[in-house]
PDB file of N, CA, C and O in Angstrom:
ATOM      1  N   UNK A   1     -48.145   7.333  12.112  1.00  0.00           N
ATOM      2  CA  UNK A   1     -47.726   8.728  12.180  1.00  0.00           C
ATOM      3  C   UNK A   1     -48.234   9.430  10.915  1.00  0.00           C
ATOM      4  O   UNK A   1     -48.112   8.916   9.803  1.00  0.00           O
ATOM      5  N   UNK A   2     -48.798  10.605  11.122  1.00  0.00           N
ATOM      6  CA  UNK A   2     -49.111  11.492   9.756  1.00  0.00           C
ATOM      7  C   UNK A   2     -48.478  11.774   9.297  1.00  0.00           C
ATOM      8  O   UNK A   2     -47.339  11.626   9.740  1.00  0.00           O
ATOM      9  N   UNK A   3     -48.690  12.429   8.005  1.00  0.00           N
ATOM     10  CA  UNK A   3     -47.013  13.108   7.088  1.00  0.00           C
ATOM     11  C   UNK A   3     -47.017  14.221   8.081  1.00  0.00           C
ATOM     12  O   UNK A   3     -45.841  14.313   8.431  1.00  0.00           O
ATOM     13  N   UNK A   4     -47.783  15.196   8.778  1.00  0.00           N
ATOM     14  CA  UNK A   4     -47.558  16.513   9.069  1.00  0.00           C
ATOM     15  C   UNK A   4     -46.607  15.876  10.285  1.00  0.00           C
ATOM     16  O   UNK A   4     -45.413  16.171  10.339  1.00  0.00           O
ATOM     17  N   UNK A   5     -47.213  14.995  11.240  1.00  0.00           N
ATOM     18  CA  UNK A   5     -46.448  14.592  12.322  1.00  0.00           C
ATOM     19  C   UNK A   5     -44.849  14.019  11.791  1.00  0.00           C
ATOM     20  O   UNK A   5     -43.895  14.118  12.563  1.00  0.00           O
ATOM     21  N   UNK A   6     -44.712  13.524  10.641  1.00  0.00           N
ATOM     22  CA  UNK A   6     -43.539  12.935  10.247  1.00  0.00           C
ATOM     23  C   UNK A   6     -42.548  14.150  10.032  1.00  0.00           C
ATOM     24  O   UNK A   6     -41.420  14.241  10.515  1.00  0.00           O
ATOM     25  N   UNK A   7     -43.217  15.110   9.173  1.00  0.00           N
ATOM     26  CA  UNK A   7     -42.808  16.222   9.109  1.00  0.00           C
ATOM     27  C   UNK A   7     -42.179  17.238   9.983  1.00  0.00           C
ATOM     28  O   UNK A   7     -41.209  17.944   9.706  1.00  0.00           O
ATOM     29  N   UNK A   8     -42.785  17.217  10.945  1.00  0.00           N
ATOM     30  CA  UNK A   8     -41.999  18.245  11.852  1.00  0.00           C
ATOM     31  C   UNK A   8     -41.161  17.164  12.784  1.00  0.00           C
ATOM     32  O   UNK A   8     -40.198  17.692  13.340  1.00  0.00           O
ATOM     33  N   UNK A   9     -41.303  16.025  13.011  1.00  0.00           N
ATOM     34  CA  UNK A   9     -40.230  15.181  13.563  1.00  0.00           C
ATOM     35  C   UNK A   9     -38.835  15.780  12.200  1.00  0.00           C
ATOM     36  O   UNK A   9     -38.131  16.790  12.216  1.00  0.00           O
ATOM     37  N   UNK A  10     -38.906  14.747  11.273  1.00  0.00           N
ATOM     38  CA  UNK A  10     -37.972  15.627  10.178  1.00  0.00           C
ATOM     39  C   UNK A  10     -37.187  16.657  10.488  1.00  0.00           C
ATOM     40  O   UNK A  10     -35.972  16.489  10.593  1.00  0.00           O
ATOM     41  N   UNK A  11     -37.747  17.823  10.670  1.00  0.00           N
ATOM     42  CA  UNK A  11     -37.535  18.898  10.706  1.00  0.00           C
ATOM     43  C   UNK A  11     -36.492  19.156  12.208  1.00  0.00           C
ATOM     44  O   UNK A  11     -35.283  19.375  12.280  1.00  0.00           O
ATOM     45  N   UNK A  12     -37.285  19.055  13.034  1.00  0.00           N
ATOM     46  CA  UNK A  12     -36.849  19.038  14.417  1.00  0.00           C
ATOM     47  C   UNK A  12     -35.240  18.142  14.644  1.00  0.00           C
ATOM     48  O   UNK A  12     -34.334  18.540  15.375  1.00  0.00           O
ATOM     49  N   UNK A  13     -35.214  16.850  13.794  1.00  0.00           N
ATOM     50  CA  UNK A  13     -33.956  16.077  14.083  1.00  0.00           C
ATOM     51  C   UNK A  13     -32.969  16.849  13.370  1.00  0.00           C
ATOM     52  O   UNK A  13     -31.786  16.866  13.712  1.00  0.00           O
ATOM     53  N   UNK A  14     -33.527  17.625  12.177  1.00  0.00           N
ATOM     54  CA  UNK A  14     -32.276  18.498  11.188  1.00  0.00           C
ATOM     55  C   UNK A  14     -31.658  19.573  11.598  1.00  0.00           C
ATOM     56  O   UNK A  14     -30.532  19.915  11.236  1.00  0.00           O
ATOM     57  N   UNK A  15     -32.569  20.314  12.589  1.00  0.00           N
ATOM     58  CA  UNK A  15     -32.456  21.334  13.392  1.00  0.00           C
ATOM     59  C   UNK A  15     -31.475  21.030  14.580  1.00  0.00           C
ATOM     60  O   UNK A  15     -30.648  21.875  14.920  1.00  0.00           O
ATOM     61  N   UNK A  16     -31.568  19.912  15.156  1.00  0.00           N
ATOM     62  CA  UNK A  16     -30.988  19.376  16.237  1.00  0.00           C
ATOM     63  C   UNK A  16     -29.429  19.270  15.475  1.00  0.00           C
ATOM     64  O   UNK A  16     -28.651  19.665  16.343  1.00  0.00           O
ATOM     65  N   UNK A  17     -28.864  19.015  14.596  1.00  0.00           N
ATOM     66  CA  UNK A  17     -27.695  19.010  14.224  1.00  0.00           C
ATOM     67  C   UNK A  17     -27.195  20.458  13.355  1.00  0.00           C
ATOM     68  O   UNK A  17     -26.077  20.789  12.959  1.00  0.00           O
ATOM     69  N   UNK A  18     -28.151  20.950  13.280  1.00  0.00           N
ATOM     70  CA  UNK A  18     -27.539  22.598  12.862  1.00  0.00           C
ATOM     71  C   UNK A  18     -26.916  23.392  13.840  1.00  0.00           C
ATOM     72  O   UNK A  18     -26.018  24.155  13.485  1.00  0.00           O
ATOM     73  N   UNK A  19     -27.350  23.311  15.340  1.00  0.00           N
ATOM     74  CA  UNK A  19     -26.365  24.041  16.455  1.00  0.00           C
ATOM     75  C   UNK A  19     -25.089  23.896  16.026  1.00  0.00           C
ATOM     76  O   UNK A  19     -24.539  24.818  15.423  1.00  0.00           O
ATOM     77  N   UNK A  20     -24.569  22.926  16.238  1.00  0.00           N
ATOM     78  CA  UNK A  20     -23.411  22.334  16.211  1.00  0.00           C
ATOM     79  C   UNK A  20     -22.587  23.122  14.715  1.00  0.00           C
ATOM     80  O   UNK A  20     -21.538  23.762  14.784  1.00  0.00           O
ATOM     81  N   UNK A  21     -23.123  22.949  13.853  1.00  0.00           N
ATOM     82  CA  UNK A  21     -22.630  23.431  12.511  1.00  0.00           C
ATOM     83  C   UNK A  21     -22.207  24.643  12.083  1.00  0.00           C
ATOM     84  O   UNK A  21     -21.304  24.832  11.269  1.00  0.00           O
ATOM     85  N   UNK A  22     -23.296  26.012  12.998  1.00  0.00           N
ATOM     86  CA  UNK A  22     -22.695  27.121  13.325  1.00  0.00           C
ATOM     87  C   UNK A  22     -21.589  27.383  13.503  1.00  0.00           C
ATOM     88  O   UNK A  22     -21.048  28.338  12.944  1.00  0.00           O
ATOM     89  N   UNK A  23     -20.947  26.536  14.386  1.00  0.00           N
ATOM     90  CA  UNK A  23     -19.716  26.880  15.019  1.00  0.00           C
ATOM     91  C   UNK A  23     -18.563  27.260  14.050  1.00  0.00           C
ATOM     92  O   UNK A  23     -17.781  28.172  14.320  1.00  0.00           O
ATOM     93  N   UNK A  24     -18.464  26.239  12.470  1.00  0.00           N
ATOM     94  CA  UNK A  24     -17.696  26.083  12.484  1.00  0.00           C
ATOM     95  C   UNK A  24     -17.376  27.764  11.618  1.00  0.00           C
ATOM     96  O   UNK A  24     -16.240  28.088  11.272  1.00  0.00           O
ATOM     97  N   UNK A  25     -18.573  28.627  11.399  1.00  0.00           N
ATOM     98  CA  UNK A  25     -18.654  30.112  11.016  1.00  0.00           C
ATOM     99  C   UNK A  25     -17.824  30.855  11.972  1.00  0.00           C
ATOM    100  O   UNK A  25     -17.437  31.938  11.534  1.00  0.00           O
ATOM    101  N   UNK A  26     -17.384  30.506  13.368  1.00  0.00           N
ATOM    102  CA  UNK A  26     -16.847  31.712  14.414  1.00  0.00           C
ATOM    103  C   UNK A  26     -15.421  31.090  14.258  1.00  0.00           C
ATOM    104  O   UNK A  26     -14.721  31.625  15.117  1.00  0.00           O
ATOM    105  N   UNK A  27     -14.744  30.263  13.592  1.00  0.00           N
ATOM    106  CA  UNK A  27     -13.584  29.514  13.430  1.00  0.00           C
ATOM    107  C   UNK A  27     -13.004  30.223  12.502  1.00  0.00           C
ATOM    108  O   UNK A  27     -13.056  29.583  11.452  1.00  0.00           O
ATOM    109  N   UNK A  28     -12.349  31.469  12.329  1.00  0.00           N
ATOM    110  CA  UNK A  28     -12.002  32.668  11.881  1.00  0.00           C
ATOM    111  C   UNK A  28     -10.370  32.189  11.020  1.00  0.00           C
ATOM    112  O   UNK A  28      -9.824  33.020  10.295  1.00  0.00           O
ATOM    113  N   UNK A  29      -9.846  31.004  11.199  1.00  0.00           N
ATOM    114  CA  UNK A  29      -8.912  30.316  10.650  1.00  0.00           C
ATOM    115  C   UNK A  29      -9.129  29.443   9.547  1.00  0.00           C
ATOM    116  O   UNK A  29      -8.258  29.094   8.750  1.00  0.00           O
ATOM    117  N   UNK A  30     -10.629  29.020   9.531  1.00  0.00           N
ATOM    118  CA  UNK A  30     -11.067  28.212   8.874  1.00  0.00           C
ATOM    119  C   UNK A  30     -11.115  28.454   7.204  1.00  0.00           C
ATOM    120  O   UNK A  30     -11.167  29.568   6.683  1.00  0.00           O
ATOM    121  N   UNK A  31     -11.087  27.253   6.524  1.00  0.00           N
ATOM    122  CA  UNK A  31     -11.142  27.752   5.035  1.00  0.00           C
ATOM    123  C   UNK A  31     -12.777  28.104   4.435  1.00  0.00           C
ATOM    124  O   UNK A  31     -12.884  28.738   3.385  1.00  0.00           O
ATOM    125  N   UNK A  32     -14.085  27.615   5.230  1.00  0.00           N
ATOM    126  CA  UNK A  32     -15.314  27.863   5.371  1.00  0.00           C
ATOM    127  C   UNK A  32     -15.332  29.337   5.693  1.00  0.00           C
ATOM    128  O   UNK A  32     -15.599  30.222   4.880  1.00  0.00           O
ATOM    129  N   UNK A  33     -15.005  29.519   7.033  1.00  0.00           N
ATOM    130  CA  UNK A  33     -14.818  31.028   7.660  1.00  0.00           C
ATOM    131  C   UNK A  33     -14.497  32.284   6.433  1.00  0.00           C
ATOM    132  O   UNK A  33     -15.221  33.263   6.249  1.00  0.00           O
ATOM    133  N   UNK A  34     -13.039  31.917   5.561  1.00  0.00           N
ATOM    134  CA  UNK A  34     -12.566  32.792   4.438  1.00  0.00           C
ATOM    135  C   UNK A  34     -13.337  32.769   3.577  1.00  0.00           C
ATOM    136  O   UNK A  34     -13.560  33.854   3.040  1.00  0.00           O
ATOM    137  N   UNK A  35     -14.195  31.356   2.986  1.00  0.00           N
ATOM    138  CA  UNK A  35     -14.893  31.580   2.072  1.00  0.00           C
ATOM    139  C   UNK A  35     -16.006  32.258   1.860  1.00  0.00           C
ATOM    140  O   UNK A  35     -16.263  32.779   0.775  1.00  0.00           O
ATOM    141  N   UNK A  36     -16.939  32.319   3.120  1.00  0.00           N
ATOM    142  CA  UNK A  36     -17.873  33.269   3.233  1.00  0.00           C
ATOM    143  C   UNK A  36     -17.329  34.894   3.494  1.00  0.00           C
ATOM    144  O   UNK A  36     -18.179  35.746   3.236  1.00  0.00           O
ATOM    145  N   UNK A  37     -16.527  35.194   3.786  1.00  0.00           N
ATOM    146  CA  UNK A  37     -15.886  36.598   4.039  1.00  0.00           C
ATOM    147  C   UNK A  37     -15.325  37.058   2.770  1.00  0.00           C
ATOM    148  O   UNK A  37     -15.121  38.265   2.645  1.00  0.00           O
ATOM    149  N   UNK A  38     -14.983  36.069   1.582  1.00  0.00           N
ATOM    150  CA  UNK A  38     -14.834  37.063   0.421  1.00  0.00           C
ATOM    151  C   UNK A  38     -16.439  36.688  -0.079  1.00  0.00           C
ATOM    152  O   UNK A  38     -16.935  37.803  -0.237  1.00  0.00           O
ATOM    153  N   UNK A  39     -16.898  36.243  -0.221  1.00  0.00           N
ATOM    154  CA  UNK A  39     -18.497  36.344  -0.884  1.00  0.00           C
ATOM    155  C   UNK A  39     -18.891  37.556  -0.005  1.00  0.00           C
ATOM    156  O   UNK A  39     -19.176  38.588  -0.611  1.00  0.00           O
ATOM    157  N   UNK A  40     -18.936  37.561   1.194  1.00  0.00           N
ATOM    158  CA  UNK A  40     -19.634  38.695   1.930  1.00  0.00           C
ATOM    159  C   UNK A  40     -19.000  40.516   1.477  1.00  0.00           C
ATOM    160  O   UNK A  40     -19.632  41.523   1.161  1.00  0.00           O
ATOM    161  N   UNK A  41     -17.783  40.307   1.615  1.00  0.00           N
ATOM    162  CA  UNK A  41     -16.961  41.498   1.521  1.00  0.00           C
ATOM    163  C   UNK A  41     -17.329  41.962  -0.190  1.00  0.00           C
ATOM    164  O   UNK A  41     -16.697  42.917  -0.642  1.00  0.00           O
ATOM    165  N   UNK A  42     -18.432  41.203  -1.159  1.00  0.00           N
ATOM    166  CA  UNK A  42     -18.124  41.898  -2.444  1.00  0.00           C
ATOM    167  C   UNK A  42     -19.597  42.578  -2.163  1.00  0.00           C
ATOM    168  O   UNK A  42     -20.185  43.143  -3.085  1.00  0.00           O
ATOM    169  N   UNK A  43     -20.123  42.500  -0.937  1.00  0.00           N
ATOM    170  CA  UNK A  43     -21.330  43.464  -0.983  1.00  0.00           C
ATOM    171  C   UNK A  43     -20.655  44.647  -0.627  1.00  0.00           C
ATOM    172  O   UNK A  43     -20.711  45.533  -1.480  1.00  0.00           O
ATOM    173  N   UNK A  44     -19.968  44.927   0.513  1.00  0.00           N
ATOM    174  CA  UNK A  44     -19.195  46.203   0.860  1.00  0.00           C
ATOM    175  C   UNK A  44     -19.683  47.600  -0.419  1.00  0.00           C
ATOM    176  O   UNK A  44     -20.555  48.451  -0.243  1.00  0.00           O
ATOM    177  N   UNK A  45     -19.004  47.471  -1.355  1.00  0.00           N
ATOM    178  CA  UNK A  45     -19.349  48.635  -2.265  1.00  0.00           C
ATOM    179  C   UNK A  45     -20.931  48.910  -1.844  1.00  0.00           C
ATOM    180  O   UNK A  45     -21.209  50.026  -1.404  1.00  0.00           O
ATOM    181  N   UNK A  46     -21.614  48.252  -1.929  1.00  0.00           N
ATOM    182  CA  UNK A  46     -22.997  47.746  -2.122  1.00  0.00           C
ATOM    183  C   UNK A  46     -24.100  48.703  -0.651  1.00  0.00           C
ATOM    184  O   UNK A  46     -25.156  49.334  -0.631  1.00  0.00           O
ATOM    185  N   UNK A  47     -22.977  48.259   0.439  1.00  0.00           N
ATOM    186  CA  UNK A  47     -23.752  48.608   1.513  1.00  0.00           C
ATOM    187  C   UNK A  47     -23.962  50.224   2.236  1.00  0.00           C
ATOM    188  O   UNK A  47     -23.075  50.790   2.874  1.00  0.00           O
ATOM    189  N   UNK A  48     -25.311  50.781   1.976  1.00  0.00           N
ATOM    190  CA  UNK A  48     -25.101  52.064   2.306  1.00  0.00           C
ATOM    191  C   UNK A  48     -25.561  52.320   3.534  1.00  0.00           C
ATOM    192  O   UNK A  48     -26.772  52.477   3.371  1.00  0.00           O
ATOM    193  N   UNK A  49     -25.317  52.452   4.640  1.00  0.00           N
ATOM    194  CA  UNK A  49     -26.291  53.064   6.162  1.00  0.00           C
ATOM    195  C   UNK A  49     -27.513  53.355   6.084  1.00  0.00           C
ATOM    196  O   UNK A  49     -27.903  54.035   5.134  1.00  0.00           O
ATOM    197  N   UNK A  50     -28.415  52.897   7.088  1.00  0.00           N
ATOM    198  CA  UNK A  50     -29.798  52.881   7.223  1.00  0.00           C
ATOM    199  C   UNK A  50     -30.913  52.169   6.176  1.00  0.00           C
ATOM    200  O   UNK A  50     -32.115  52.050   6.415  1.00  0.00           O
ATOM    201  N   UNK A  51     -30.185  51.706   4.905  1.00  0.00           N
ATOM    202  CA  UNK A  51     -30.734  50.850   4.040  1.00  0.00           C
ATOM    203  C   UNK A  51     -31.158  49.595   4.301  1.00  0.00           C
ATOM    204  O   UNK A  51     -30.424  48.929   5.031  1.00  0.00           O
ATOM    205  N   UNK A  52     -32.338  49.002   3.819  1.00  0.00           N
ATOM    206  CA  UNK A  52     -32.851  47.323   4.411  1.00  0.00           C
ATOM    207  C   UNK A  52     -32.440  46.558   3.546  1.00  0.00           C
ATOM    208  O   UNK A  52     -32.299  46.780   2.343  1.00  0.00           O
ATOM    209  N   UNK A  53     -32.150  45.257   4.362  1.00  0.00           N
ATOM    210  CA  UNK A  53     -31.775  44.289   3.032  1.00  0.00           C
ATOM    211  C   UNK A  53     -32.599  42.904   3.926  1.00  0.00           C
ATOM    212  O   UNK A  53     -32.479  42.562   5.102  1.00  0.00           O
ATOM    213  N   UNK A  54     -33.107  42.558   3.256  1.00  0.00           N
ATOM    214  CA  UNK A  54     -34.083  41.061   3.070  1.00  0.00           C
ATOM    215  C   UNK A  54     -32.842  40.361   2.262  1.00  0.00           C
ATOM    216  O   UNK A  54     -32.190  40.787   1.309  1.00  0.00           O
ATOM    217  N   UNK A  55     -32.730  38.785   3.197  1.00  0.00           N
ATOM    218  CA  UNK A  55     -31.542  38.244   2.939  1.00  0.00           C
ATOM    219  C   UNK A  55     -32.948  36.516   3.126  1.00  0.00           C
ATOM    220  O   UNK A  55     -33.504  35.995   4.093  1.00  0.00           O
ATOM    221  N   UNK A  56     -32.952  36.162   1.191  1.00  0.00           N
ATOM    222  CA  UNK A  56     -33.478  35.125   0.842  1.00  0.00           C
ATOM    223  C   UNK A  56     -33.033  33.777   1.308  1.00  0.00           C
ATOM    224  O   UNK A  56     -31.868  33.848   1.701  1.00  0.00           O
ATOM    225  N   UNK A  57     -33.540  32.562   1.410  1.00  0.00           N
ATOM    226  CA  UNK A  57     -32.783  31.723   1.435  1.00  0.00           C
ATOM    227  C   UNK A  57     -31.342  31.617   2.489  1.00  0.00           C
ATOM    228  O   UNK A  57     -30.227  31.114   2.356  1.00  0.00           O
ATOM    229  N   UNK A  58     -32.035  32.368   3.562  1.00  0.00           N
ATOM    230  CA  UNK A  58     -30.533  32.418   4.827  1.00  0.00           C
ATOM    231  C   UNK A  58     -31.248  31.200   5.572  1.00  0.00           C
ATOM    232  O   UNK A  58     -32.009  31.558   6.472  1.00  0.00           O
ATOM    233  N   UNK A  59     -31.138  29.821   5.359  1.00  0.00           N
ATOM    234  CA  UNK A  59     -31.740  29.567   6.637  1.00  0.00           C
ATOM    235  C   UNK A  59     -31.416  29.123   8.074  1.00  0.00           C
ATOM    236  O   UNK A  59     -32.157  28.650   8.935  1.00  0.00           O
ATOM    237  N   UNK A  60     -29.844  29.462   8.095  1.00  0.00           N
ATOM    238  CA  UNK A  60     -29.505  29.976   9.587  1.00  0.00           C
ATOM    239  C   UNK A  60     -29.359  30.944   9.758  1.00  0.00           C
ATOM    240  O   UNK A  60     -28.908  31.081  10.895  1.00  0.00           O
ATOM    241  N   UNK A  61     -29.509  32.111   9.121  1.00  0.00           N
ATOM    242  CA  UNK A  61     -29.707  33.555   9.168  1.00  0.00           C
ATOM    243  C   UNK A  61     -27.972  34.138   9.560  1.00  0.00           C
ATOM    244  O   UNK A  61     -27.711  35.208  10.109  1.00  0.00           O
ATOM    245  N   UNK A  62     -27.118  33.253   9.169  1.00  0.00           N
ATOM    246  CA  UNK A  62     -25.738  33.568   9.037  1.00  0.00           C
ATOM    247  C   UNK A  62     -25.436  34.751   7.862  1.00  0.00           C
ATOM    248  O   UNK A  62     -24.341  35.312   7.907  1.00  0.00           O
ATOM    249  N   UNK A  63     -26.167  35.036   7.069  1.00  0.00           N
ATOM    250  CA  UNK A  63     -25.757  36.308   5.668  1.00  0.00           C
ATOM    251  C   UNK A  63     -26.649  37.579   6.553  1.00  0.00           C
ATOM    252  O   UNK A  63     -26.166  38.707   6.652  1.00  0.00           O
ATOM    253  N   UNK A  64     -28.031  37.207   7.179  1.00  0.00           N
ATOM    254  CA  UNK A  64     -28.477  38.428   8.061  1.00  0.00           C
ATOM    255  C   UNK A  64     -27.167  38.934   9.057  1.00  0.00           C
ATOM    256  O   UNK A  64     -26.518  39.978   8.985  1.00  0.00           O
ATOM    257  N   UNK A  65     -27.012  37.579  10.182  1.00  0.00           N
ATOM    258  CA  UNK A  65     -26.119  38.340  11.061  1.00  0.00           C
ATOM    259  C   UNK A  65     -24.663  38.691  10.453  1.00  0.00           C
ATOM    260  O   UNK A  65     -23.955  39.044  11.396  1.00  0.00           O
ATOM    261  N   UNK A  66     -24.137  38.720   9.562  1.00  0.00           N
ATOM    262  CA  UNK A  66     -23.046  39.738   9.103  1.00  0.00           C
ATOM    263  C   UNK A  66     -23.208  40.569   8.451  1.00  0.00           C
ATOM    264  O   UNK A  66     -22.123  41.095   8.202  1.00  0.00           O
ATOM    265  N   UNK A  67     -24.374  41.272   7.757  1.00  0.00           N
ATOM    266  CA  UNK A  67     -25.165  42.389   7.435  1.00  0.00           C
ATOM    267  C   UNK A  67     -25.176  43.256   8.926  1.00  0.00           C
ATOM    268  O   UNK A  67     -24.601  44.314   9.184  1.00  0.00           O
ATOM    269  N   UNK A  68     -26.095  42.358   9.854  1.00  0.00           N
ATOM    270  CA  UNK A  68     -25.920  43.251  11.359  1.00  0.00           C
ATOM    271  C   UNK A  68     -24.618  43.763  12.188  1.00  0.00           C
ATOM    272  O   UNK A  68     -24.565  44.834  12.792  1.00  0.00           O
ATOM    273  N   UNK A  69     -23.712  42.921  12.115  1.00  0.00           N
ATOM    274  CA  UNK A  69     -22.581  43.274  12.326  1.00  0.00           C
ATOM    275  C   UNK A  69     -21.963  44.218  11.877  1.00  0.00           C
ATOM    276  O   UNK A  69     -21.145  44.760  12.621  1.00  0.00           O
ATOM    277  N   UNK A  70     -22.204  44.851  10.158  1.00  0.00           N
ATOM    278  CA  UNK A  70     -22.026  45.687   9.426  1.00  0.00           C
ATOM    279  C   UNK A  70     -22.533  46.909   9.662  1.00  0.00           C
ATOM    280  O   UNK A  70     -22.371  47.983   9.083  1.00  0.00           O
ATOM    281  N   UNK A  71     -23.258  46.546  10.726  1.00  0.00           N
ATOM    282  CA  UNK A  71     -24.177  48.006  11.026  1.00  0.00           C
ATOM    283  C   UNK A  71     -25.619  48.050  10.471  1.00  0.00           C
ATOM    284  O   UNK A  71     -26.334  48.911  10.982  1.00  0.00           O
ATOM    285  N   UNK A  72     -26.102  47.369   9.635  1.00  0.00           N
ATOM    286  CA  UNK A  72     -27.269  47.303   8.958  1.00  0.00           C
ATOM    287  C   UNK A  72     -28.699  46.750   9.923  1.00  0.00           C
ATOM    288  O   UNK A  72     -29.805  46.658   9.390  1.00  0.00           O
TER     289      UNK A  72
END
C-alpha cells in the first residue's frame, strides 16, 4: 500500500467514527453541549448582521453551524 493510499484509508476510518460524535453537540443537557455554548455566547457582543466570519480549524464545521444559526 502507498503512503497516499494509506493515507486516505486513515482518514476515511477517522471520518467513519466522527458521525457518531456529532451527536453528542444536539444533547442540549449535556456538560459538552454547555461547554461549547458559553465559549460560543462570548462572541455575541462580537456578532454584527451581514458580516463574514471564516471559522479556522472547525473540522466538523460545528463553530460554522452555530454562527449560521445565529443568522450569519
Amino acid at each position: 500500500m502507498t503512503y497516499e493510499q494509506d493515507s486516505y484509508a486513515s482518514h476515511a476510518k477517522h471520518i467513519d467514527g466522527i458521525e457518531n460524535s456529532l451527536e453528542r453537540l444536539e444533547k442540549q443537557q449535556s456538560i459538552d453541549y454547555w461547554r461549547h455554548e458559553r465559549m460560543y455566547n462570548l462572541l455575541l457582543p462580537l456578532i454584527k448582521e451581514k458580516h463574514r466570519w471564516l471559522t479556522v480549524g472547525d473540522g466538523m464545521g460545528t463553530d460554522a453551524n452555530w454562527l449560521m444559526k445565529k443568522g450569519l
